[in-house]
N, C-alpha and C positions, 0 to 999 in steps of 0.2 A: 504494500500500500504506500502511496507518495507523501510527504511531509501535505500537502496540499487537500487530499483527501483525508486527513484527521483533522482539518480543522475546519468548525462547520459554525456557523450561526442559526443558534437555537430556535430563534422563531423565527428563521424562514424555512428549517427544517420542518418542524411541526405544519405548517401551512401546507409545504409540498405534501406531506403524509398524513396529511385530516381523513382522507378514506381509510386507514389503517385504523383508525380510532374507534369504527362504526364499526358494530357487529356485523360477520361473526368472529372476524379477531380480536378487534378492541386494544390491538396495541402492535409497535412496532418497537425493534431493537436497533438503538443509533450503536452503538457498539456491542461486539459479543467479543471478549478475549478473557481476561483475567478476573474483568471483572463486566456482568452484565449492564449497560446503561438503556431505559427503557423506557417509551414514555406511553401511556395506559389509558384510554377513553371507557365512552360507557355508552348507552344502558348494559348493565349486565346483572343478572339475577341470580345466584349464587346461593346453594346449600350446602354445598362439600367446603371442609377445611382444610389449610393446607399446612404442613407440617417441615420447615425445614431445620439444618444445626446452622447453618450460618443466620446471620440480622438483614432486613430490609429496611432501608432509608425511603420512605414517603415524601414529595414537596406535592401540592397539589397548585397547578399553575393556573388552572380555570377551573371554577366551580368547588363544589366541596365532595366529598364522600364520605360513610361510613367503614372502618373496619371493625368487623367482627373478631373477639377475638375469647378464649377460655382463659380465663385470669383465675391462677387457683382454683380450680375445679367449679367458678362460675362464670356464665355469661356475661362477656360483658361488651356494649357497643363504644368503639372509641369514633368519635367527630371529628372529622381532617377538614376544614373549613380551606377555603381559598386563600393561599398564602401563609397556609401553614405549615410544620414540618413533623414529623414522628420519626422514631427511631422502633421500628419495633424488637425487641430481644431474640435469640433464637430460640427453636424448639418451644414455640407458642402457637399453638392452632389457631391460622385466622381466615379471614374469608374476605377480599376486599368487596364490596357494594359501591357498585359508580352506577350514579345518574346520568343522562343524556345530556350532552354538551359539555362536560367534562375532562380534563387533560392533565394526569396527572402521573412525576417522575418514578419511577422506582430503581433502584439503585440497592443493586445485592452480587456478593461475590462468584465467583462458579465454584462451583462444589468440587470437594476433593473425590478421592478416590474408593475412601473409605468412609463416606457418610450416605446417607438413605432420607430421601424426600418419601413423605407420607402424603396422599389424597384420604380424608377419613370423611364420614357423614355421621350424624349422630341421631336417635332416637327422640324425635319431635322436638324439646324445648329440652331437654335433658342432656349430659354431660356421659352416658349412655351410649357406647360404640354400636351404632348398625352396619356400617361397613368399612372398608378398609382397605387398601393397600400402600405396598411398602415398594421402594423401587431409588433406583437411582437414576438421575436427573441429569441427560443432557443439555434437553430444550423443553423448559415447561410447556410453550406454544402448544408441540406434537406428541406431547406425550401425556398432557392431561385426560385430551380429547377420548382415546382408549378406554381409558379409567373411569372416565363418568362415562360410556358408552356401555360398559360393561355393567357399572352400579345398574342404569336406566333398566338394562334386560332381566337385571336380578330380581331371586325371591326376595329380597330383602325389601327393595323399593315397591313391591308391588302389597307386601303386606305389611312393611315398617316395623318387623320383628327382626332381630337377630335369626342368622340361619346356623340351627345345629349342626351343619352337614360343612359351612364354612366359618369356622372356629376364627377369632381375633385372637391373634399372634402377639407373643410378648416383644411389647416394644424394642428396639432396639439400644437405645438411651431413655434415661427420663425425661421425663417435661421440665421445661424452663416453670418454677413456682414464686418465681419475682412478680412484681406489681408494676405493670407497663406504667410508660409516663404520659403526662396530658401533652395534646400538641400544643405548640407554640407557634405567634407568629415571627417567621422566620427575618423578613426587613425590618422589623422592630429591633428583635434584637442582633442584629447586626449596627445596628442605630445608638443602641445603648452601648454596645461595645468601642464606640471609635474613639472617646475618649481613651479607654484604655491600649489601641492600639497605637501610641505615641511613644510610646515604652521601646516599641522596634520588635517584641515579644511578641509568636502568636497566641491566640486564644483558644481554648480548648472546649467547643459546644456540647459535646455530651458527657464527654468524662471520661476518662480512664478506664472504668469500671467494665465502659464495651470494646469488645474487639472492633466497633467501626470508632475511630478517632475522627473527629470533624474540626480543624482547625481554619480560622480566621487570621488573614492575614493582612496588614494594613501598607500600606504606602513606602517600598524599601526597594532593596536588591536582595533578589536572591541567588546565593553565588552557585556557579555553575557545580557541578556533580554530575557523577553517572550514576545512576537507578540501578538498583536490579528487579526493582517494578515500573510497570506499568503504572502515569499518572493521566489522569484527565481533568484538564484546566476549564472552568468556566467562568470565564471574565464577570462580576457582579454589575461594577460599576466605571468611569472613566476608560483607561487604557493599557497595556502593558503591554511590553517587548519581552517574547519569549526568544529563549535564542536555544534551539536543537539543533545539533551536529551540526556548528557554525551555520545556521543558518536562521534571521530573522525574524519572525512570525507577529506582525502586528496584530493585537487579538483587542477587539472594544466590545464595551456593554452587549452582553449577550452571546460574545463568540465561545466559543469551546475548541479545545485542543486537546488533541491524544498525543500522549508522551509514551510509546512504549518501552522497555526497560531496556537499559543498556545503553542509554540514549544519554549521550551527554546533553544538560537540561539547565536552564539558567536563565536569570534576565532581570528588565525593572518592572517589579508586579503595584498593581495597585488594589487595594479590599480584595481578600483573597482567600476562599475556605479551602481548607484541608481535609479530605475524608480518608481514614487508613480502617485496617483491622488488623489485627494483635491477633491469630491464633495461636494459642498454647500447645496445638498438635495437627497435624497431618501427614498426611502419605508421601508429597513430594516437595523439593523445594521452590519454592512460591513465594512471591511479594508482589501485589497489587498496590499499587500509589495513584490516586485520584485527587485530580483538583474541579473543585466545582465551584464554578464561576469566582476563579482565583481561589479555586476549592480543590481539595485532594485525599483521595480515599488510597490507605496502604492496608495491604490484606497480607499479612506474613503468614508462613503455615511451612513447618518443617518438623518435626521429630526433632530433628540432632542443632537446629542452627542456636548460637549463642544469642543472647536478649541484651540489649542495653536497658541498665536498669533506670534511664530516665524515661522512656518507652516502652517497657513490656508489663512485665509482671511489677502491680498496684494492687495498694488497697484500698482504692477507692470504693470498688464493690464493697467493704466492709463495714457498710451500716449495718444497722441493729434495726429489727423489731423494733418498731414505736408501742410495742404491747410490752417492751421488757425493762430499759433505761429508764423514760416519763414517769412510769409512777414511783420508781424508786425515786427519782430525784423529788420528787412534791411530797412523796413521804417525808425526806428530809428535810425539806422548805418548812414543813408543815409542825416537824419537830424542833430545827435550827430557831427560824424566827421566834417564838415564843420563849424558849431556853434564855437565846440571847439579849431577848427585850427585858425577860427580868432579870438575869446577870446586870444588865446595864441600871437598872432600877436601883437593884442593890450597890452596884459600884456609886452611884450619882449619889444617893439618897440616904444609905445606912450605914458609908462606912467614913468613920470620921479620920481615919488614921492611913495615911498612903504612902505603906512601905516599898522598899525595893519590889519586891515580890508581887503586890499588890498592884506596883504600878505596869511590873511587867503583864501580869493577866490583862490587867484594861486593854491594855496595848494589843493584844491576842485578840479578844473583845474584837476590837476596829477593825483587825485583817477580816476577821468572821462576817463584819456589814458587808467588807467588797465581794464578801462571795455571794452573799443572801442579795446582795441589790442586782449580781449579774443572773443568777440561775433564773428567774423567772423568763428570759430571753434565750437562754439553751435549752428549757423545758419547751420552748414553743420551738424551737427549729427538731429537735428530735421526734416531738409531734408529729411533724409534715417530714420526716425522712431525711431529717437536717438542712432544708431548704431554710436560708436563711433571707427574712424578708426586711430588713432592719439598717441595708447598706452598709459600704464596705468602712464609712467613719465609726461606723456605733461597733461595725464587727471588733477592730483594732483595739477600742478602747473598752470592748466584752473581757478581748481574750490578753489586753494588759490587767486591769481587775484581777480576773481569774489567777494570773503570774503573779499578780502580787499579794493577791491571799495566799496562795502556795508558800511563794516563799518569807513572808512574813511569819505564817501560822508558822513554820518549822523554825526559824530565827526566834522568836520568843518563848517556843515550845523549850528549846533549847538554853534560854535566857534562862527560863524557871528552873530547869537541871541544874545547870551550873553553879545557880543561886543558893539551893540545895547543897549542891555539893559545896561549895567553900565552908556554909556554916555545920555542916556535920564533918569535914576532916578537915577542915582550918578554921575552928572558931576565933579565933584572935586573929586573923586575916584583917587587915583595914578593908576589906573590899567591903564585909562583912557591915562596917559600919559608914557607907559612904550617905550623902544626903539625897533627900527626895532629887534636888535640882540636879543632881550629877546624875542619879537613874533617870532623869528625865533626858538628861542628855546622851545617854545611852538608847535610850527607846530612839532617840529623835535619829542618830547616826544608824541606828537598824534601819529603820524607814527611808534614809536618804539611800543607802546603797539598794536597796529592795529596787528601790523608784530607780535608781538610775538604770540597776540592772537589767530594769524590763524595759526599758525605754525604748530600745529599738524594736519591738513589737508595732508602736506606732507610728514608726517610719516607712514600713513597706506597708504594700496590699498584701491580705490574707484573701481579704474574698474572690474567691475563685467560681464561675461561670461555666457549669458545665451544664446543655440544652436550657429548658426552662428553667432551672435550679441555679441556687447559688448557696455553695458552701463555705461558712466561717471556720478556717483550721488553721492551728498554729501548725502541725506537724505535718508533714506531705512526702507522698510518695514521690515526688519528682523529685530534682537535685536541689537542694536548697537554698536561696542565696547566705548568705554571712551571716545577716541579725535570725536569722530562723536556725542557725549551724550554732549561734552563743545561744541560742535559747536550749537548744538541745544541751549545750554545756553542760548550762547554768541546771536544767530540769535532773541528770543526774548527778551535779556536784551538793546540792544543794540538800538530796540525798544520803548519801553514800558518810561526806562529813559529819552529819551533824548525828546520823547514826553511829560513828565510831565516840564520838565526843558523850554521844547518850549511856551508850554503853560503858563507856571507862566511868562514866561518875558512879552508873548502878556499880559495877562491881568493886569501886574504891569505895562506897560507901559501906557498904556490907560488907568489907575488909577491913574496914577501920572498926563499925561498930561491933563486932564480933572482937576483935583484939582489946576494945576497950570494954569488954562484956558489957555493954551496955546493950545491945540485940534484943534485949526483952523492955524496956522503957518504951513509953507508948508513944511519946512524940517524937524519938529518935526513930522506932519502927514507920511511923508517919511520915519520916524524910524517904527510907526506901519506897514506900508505896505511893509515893508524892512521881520517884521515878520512874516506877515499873509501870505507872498510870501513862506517865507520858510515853515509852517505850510503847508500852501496845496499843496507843490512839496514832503515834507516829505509824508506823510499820501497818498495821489495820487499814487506815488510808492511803499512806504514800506508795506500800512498796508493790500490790498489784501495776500500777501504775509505770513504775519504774523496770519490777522484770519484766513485762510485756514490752514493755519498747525495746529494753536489751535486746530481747529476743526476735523480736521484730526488725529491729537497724542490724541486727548478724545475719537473719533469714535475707536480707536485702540484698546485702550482697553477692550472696549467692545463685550459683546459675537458677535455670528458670525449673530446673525439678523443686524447687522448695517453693512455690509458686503458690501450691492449693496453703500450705504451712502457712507463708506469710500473710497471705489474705485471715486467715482463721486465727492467728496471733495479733493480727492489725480489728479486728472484730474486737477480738477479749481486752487490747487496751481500751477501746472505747467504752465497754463494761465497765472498765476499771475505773474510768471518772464517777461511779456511782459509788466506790468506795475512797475516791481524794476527797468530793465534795460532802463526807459525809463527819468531816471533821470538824464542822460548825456546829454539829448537832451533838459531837461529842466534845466539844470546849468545854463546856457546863460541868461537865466531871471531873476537869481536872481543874479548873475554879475551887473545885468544892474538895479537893485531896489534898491542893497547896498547899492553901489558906485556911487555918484555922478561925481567922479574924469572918474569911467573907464567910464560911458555914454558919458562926454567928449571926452575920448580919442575914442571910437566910433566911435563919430561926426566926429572930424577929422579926422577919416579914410576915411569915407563917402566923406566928404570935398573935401579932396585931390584927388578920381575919377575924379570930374569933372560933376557927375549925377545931385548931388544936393547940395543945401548948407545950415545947418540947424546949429541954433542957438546955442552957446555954454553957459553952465551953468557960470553967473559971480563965483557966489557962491564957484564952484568948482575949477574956476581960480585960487582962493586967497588961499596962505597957513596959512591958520590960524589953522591949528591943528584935525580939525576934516573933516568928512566925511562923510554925511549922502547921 
């Protein structure tokens, strides 16, 4: 084929080929190689589904349609209106429905070797297999035609029962049991993107999580390279200079270009999608690369080829269930906030004395608000499947919050350890006896470094665009830049220290107190369980959190056999924020193990109701200096 004959403009193509539209074909193929490119008219009437492992991209350029499709074992109809776009996932039964005067793209790989397209029919309104076959896929056009030609003559269609005599066959794969996405319209958000495309960075429209990759690209060069896929260019908007095997290709609004592979490929692009797929397995070596309308689909599919881990294997697929995260975290909201309003009650209102210790819990106190003021805004994106609707300023200053409850909550956690420790094995220490204003001035140098050290959180974008979603994440499967590589740091160092620090006080204090036999005294026992409190509230919250990532940023690195691993280990950190955030709820407790002054002050809250009247600490009455 000539450099000349791949490159076609789109609506004068459609125009020449409007009789292709009209039953009984309903559609013609501008491309058939690596990847099919196809464009679909209607009326067409439709009861058989269609079953493939690769994904179909829908644009519908005139008019709307319905797909049909089995979303978890129910029916459900998705609305492709005029100028919108779908992604649908593979191994999803669906059924397109197009209206009369209708024109709409479809764009799906060619099938490997070793995968099996399914024609099924189902049992009236039910989910209920009446027919069936399994086959592998040329050309859909001529090989559906059989299939339903064959249902039509069957017992099946004629009595709408299952026929005992032809038994339905075990599937060959499972069903895809994810929850398709709503379409979007697609010139909108290319609209909302162009700010972001000044960066010189593409955009990533559906995500990571599918093997089609749809990237956006904005107003650059793109430097030359040779493919070993196949791409197809379809100009959006303005103009660009493609330049193939030295040779220049003027392409404007509307034109399209095939780039087959091997092709040296390069030029000045302007607004430009990228469509790829990422398969994790196939029969032969394959890479399809598609550009449509300054757009490009890559279709990789090998067994043995190596993955770049800024492209392959992601966990973005690694949402949760919005049935499993939401309610834990609003349990906790639901227990945190109330804890910490009367902690604060009692700190403001009943305690007249603010020791070291005392001033370090307030302090603890405060990180505990930044968490309680963000969660009610990650309860609502986990909701909706972490679709986060809040934009990318409130994202930054969510997921600073969040970094600096983290690591404050563990900086004072650790403040009260240590505070503990000096006065049980160095009670004559001056630290022991320093002033409210110099603990204050401590609190205040915790705070400053916390603050600095998350500051670069709100110097870049988190929020990342993928189709109609948008996701608020500090941590990413792609490569990261710098402030997101200190955050990783800071998120293990911040860790790791203050647990080695937690632990040497436990064990030097029960070192000391056993040598000094004093082990059996109640308020010296009081300082061990002051620590062992904070030990298992730290480690409880922090450390799923922390091995899951470990294990996660190791699985990363490696080739793409640890692929399913790393998706299912990038799943369980996200679990694991229901046990970070869950240490606002458990502040309260170690309030109440410190301080024997705030238990008093407590008590007389309690007191003063009228419910009950419970004993107050002498101990704690008397100012003599210290606090256990």
């Amino acid at each position: 084929m000539t450099n000349e004959a791949l490159r076609i403009n789109i609506d004068k193509w459609i125009k020449e080929n409007e009789a292709s539209f009209l039953p009984p074909v309903c559609n013609k193929l501008m491309f058939f190689y690596q990847l099919n490119i196809m464009f679909v008219g209607g009326p067409n009437i439709r009861k058989d589904y269609h079953i493939e492992e690769g994904e179909e991209l829908f644009y519908q350029i005139r008019g709307d349609m319905v797909l049909k499709v089995i979303e978890n074992g129910k029916h459900k109809d998705v609305h492709i209106r005029e100028g919108e776009m779908f992604l649908l996932p593979a191994r999803i039964p669906h059924s397109p429905q197009r209206q009369a005067n209708t024109v709409g793209l479809v764009v799906e790989r060619r099938r490997l070797r070793s995968e099996t397209d399914c024609l099924r029919y189902y049992v009236n309104n039910s989910t209920d297999i009446l027919f069936e076959r399994w086959f592998y896929c040329e050309n859909l056009g001529t090989q559906l035609v059989p299939v339903i030609q064959e249902f039509m003559a069957s017992k099946q269609h004629k009595t709408g029962k299952p026929d005992p005599d032809d038994p339905i066959k075990t599937a060959p794969f499972p069903l895809n049991n994810m929850n398709v996405m709503t379409p979007f319209c697609f010139k909108d958000w290319v609209e909302k993107q162009k700010p972001a495309l000044s960066s010189g960075r593409p955009l990533d429209m559906f995500g990571i999580q599918f093997e089609t990759e749809v990237m956006l690209y904005g107003p650059g060069k793109l430097e030359p390279s040779k493919r070993s896929s196949d791409a197809w260019i379809w100009q959006l908007e303005g103009s660009s200079i493609v330049s193939m095997n030295a040779e220049d290709h003027n392409l404007s609004k509307g034109d399209c270009l095939l780039v087959l592979g091997l092709t040296d490929f390069g030029g000045l692009i302007k607004t430009q999608l990228l469509f790829s797929h990422q398969l994790l397995k196939c029969a032969s070596k394959e890479e399809v690369k598609i550009a449509l309308a300054g757009t490009c689909i890559r279709t990789s599919s090998t067994k043995t080829m190596q993955f770049n881990n800024n492209s392959t294997c992601n966990a973005s697929g690694g949402k949760v269930d919005p049935a499993i995260l939401p309610p834990l975290l609003i349990c906790e909201l639901l227990l945190g906030l109330p804890g910490n309003l009367m902690a604060l009650y009692v700190f403001c209102r009943q305690l007249r004395t603010w020791r070291t210790n005392i001033l370090f819990l307030f302090n603890l106190l405060l990180a505990d608000f930044f968490l309680l003021l963000s969660m009610p805004f990650r309860i609502d994106a986990y909701l909706h499947s972490e679709n986060w609707v809040f934009g990318d300023a409130w994202c930054r200053i969510n997921l600073f919050m969040l970094a600096v409850n983290r690591s404050a909550s563990i900086s004072f956690m650790t403040a009260v350890a240590v505070n503990r420790y000096f006065k049980v094995v160095h009670p004559h220490h001056k630290i022991n006896y320093i002033s409210s204003d110099k603990a204050g001035g401590i609190a205040c140098f915790i705070w400053v470094t916390v603050i600095l050290m998350r500051l670069p959180l709100l110097t870049i974008e988190l929020l990342k665009n993928e189709g109609n979603a948008s996701y608020c994440r500090s941590f990413s499967g792609e490569d990261p830049p710098f402030a997101i590589k200190l955050h990783y740091g800071i998120f293990f160092a911040e860790f790791f220290l203050p647990l080695f620090i937690l632990l040497f006080c436990s064990i030097r204090i029960s070192c000391i107190l056993q040598q000094r036999q004093m082990d059996k005294e109640k308020k010296v026992r009081q300082a061990i369980y002051t620590v062992l409190v904070i030990i298992g509230v730290f480690i409880f919250c922090f450390f799923p959190g922390v091995a899951t990532g470990v294990v996660a940023l190791y699985l990363k690195t490696k080739s793409n056999e640890y692929c399913d691993a790393y998706k299912l280990v990038s799943q369980m950190f996200v679990l694991s924020i229901g046990f970070t955030y869950m240490n606002s709820a458990l502040d309260p407790v170690i309030y109440c193990f410190s301080s024997s002054l705030f238990r008093n002050a407590v008590k007389k809250s309690i007191n003063q109701t009228g419910v009950m009247q419970l004993q107050l600490s002498r101990r704690a009455s008397t100012a003599n200096g210290s606090d256990y």
